[in-house]
Each structure stands twice: as C-alpha cells, then as structure tokens.
PDB file with one MODEL, atoms N, CA, C and O in Angstrom:
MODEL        1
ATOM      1  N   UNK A   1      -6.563 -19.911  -0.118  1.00  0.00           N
ATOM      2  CA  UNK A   1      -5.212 -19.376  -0.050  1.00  0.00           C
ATOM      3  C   UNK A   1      -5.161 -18.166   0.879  1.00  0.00           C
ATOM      4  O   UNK A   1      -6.041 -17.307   0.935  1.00  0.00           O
ATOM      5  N   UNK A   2      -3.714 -18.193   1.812  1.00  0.00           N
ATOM      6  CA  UNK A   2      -4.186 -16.919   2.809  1.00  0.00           C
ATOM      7  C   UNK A   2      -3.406 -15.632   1.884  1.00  0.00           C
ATOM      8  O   UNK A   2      -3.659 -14.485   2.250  1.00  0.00           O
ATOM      9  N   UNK A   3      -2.436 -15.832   0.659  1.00  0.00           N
ATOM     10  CA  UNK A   3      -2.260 -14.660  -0.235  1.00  0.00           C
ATOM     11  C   UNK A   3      -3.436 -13.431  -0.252  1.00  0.00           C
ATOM     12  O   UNK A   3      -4.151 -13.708  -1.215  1.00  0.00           O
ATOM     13  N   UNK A   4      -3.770 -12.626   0.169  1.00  0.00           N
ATOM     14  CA  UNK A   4      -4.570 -11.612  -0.919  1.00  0.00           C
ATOM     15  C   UNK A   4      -4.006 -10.087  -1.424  1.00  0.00           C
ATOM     16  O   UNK A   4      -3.173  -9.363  -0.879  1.00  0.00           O
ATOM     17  N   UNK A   5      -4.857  -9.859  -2.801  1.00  0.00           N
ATOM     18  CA  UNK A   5      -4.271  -8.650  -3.312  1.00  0.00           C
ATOM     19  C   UNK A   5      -4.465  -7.647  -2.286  1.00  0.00           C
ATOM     20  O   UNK A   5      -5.363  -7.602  -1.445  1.00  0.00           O
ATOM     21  N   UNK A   6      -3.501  -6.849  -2.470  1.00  0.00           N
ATOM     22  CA  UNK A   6      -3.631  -5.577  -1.559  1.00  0.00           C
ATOM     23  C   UNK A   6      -3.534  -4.211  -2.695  1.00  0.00           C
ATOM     24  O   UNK A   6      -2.892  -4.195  -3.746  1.00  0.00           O
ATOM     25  N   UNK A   7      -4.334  -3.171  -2.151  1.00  0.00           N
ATOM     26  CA  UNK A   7      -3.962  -2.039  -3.273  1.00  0.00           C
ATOM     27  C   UNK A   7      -3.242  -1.153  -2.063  1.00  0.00           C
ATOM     28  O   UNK A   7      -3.763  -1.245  -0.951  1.00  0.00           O
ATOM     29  N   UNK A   8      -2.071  -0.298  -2.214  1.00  0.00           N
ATOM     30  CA  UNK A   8      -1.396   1.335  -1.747  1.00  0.00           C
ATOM     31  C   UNK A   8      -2.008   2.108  -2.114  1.00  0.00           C
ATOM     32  O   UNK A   8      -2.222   2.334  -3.305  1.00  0.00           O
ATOM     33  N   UNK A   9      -2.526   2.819  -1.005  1.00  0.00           N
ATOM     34  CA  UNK A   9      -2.369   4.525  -0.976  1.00  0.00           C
ATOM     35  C   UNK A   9      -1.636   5.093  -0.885  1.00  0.00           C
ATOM     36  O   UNK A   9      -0.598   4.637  -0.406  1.00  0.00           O
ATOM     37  N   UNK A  10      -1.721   6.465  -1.293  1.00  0.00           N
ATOM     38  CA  UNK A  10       0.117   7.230  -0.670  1.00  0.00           C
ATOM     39  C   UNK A  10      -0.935   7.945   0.235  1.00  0.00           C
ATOM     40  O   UNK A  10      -2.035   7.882  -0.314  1.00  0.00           O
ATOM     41  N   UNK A  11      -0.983   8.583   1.396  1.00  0.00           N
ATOM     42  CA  UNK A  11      -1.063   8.333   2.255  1.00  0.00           C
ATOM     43  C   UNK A  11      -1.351  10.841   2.226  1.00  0.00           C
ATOM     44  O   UNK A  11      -2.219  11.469   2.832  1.00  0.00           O
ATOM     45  N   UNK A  12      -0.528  11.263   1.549  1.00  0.00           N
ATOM     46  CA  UNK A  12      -0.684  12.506   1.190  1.00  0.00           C
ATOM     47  C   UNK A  12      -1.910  12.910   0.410  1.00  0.00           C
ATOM     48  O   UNK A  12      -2.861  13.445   0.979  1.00  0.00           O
ATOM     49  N   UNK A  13      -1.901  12.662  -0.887  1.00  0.00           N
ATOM     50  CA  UNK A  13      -2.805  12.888  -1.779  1.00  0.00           C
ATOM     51  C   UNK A  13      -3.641  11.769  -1.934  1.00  0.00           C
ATOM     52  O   UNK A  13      -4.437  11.961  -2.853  1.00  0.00           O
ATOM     53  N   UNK A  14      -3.741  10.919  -1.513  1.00  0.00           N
ATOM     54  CA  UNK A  14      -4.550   9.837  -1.471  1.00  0.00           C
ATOM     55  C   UNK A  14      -4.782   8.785  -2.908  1.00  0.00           C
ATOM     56  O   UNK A  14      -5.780   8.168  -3.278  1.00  0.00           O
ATOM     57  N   UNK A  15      -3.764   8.866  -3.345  1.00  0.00           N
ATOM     58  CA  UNK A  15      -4.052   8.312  -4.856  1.00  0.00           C
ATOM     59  C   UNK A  15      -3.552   6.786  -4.877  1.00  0.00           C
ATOM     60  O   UNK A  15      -2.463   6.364  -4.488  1.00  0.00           O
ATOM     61  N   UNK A  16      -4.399   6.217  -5.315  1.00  0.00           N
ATOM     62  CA  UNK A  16      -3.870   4.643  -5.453  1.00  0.00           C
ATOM     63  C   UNK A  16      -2.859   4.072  -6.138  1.00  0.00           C
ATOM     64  O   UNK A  16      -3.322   3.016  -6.568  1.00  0.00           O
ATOM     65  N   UNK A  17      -1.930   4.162  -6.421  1.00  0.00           N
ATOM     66  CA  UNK A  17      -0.863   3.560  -7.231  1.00  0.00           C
ATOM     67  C   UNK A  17       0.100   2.176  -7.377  1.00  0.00           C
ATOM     68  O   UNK A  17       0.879   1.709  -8.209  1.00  0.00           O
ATOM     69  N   UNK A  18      -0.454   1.800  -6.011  1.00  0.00           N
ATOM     70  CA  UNK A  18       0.495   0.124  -6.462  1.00  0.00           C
ATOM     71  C   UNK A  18      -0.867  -1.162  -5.889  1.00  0.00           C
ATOM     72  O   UNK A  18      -1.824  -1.037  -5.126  1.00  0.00           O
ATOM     73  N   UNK A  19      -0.483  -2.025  -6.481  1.00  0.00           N
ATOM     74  CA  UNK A  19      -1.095  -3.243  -6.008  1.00  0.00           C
ATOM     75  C   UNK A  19      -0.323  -4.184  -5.792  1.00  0.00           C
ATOM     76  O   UNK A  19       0.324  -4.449  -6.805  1.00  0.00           O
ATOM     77  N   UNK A  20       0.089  -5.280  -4.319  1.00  0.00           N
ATOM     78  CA  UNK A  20       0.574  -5.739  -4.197  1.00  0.00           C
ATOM     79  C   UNK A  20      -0.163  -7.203  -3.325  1.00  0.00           C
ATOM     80  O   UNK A  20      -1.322  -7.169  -2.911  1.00  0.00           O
ATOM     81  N   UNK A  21       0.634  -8.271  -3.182  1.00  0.00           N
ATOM     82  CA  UNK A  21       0.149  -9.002  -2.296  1.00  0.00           C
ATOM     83  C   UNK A  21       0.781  -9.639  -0.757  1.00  0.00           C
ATOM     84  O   UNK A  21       1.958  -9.576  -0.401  1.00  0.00           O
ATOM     85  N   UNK A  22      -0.011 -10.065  -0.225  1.00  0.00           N
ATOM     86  CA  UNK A  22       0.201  -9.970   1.447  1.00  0.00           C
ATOM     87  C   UNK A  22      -0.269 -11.151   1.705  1.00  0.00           C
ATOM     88  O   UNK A  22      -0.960 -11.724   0.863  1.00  0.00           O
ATOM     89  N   UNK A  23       0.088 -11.855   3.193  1.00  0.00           N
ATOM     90  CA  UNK A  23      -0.092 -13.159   3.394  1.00  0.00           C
ATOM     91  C   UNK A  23      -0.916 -12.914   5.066  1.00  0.00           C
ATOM     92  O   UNK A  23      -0.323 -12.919   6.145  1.00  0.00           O
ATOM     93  N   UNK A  24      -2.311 -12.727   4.866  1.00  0.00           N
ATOM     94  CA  UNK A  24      -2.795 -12.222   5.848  1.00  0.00           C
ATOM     95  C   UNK A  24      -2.807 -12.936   7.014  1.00  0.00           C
ATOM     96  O   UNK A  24      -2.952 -12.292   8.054  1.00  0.00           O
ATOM     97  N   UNK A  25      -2.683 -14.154   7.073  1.00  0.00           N
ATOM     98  CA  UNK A  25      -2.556 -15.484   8.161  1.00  0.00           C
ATOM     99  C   UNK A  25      -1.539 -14.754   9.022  1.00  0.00           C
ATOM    100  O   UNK A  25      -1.868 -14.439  10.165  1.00  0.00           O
ATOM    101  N   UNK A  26      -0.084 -14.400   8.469  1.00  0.00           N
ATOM    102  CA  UNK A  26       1.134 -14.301   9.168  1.00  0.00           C
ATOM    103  C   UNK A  26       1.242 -12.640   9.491  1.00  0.00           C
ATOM    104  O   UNK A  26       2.010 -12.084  10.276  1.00  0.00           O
ATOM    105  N   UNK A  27       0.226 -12.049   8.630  1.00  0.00           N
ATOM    106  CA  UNK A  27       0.465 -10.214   9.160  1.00  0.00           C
ATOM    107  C   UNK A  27      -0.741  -9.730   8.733  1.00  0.00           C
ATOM    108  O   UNK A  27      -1.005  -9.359   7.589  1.00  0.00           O
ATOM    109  N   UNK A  28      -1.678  -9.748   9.965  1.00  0.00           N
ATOM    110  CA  UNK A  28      -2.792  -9.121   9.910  1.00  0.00           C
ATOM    111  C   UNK A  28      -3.007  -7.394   9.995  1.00  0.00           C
ATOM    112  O   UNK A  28      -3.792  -6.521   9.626  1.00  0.00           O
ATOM    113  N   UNK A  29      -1.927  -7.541  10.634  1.00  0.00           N
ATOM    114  CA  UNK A  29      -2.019  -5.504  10.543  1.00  0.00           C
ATOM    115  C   UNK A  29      -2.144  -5.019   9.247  1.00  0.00           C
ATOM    116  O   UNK A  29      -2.220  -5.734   8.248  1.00  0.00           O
ATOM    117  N   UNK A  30      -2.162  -4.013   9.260  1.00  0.00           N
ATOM    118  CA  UNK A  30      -2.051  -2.560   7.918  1.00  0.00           C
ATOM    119  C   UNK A  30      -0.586  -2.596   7.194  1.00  0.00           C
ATOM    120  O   UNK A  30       0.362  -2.171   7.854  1.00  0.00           O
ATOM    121  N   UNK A  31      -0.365  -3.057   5.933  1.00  0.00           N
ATOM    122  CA  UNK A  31       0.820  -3.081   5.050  1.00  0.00           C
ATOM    123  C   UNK A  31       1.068  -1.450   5.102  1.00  0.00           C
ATOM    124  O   UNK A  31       0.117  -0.678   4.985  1.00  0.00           O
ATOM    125  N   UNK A  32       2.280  -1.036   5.269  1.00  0.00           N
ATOM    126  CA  UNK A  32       3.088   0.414   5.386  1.00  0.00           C
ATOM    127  C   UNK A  32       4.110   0.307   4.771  1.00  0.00           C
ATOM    128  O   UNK A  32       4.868  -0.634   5.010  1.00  0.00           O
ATOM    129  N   UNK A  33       4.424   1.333   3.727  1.00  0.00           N
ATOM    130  CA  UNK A  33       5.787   0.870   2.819  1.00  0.00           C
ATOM    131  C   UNK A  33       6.194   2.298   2.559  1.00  0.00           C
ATOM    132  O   UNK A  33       5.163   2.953   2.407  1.00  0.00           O
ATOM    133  N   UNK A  34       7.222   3.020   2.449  1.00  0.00           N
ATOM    134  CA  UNK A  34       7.708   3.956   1.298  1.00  0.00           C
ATOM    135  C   UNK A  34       8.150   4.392   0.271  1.00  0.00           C
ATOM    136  O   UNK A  34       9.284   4.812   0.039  1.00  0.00           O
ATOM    137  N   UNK A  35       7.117   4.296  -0.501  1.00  0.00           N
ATOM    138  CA  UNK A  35       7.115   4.187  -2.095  1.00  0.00           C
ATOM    139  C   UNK A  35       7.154   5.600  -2.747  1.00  0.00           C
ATOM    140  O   UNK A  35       6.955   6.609  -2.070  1.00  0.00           O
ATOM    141  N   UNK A  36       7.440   5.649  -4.208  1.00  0.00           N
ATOM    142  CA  UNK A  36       7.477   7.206  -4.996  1.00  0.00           C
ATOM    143  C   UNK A  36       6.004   6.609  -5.325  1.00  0.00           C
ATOM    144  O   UNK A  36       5.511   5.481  -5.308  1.00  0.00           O
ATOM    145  N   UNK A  37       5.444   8.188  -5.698  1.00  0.00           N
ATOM    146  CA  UNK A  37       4.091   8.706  -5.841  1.00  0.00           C
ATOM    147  C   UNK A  37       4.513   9.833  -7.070  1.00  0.00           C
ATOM    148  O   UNK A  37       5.285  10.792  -7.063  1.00  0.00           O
ATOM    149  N   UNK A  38       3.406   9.094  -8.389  1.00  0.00           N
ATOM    150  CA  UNK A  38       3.996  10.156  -9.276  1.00  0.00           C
ATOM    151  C   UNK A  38       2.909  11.228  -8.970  1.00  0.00           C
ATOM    152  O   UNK A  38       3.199  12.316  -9.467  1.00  0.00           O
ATOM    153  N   UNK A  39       1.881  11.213  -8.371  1.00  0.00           N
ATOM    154  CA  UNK A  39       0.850  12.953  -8.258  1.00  0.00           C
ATOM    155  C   UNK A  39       1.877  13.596  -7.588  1.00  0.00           C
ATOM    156  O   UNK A  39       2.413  14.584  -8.089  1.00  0.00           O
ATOM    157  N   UNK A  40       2.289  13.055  -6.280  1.00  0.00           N
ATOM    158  CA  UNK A  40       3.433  14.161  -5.320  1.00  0.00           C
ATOM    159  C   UNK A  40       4.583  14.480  -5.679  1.00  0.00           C
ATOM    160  O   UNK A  40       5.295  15.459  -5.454  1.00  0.00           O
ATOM    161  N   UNK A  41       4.738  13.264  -6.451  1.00  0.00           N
ATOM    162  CA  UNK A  41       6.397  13.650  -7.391  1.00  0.00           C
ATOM    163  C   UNK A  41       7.343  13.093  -6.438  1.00  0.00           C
ATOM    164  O   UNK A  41       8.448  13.082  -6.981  1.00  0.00           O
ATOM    165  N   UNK A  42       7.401  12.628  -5.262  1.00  0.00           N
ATOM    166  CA  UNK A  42       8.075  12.298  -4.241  1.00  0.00           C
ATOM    167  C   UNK A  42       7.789  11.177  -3.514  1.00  0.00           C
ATOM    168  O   UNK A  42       6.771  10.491  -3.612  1.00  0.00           O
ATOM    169  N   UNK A  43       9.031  10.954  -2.533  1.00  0.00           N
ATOM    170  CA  UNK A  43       8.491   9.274  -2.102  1.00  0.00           C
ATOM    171  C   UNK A  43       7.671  10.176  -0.698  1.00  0.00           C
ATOM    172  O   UNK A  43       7.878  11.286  -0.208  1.00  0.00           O
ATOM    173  N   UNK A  44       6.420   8.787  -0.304  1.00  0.00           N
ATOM    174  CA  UNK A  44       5.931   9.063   0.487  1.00  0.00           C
ATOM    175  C   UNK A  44       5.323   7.979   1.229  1.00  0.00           C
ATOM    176  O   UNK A  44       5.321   6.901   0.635  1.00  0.00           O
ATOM    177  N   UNK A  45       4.863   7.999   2.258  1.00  0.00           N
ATOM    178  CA  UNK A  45       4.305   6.593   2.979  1.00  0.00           C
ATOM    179  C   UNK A  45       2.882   6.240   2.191  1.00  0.00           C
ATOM    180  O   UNK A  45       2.080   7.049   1.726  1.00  0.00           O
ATOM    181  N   UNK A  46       2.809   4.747   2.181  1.00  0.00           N
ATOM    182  CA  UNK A  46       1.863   4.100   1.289  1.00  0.00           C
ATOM    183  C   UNK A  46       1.147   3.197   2.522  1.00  0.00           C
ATOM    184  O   UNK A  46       1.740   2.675   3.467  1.00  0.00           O
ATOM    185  N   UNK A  47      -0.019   3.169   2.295  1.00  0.00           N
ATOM    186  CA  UNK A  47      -0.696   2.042   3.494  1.00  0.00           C
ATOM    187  C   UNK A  47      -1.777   1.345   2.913  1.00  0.00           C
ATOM    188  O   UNK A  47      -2.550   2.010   2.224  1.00  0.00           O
ATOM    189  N   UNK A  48      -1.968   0.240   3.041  1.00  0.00           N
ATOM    190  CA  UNK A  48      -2.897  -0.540   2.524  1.00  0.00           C
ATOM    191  C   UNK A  48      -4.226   0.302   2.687  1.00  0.00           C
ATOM    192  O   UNK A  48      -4.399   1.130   3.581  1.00  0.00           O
ATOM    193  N   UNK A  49      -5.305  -0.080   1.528  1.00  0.00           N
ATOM    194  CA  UNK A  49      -6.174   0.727   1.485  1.00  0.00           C
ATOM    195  C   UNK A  49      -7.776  -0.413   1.876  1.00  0.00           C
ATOM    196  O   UNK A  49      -8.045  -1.563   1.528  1.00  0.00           O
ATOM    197  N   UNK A  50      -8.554   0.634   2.759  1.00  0.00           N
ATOM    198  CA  UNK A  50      -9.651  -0.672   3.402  1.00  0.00           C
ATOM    199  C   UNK A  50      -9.889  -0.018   4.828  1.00  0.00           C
ATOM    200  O   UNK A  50     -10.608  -0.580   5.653  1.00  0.00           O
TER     201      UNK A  50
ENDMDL
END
C-alpha cells in the first residue's frame, strides 16, 4: 500500500503531536500543515518528522 503513517512536529518547540497519513506515490515531499500545539499554546507550522 503506498498509504503511510506520518507523525507532526510543530516545528517551534519540537514536540510531536499529531499522526496522520499520506499517500507517498502521489506526494513525495515533506507534509507541512498549520496546526495548534498545546506546549506553545498556539497554532504553528507542523512538518512531517524523518
């Protein structure tokens, strides 16, 4: 299956907080999202971690 899990970083404090999945066949780059981060308390950019 080309699905795989992906885990987020937030990208500030470096803390892992989401796990999501990605279809690596069709988007091989780095997943980038802006998600809330409860350590920062604020939303912040999240990037696949790896």
């Amino acid at each position: 299956m080309p699905r795989d899990n992906i885990i987020l970083r937030c990208t500030e404090c470096s803390n892992e907080n989401y796990i999501t999945t990605k279809n690596k066949r069709n988007h091989p780059e780095k997943f980038e999202i802006k998600k809330f981060c409860s350590k920062c308390n604020k939303m912040t950019v999240h990037k696949e971690k790896k």
